[in-house]
C-alpha angles and dihedrals in degrees: 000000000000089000100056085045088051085048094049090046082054094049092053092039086056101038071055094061101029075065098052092040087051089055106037106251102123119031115243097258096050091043084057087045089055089039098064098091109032091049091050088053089051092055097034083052090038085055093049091049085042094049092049091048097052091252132133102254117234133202127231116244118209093236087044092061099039090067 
């Protein structure tokens, strides 16, 4: 499925700048303007596993995943 491969690509892209936000390397707010599109693919791929699985799919917030 292209949608789970473009979820695992945005999980890798935002473990990337949760690193270079960690480490000051970004400011915050450059590190949530990176962070648009590959937090919409994570929740678009975690709907599509939740939805297989009989869950309520639920989306990723920026601050949630900075964590």
């Amino acid at each position: 499925m292209d949608i789970l491969r473009q979820a695992k690509k945005a999980k890798e892209d935002l473990d990337q700048i949760k690193f270079l936000l960690k480490t000051a390397q970004i400011s915050y707010d450059e590190a949530k303007l990176r962070a648009v599109l590959p937090l919409q693919q994570l929740s678009a791929g975690m709907a599509v596993i939740s939805k297989q699985h009989g869950f309520k799919p639920r989306s990723v917030s920026f601050a949630s995943f900075m964590r």
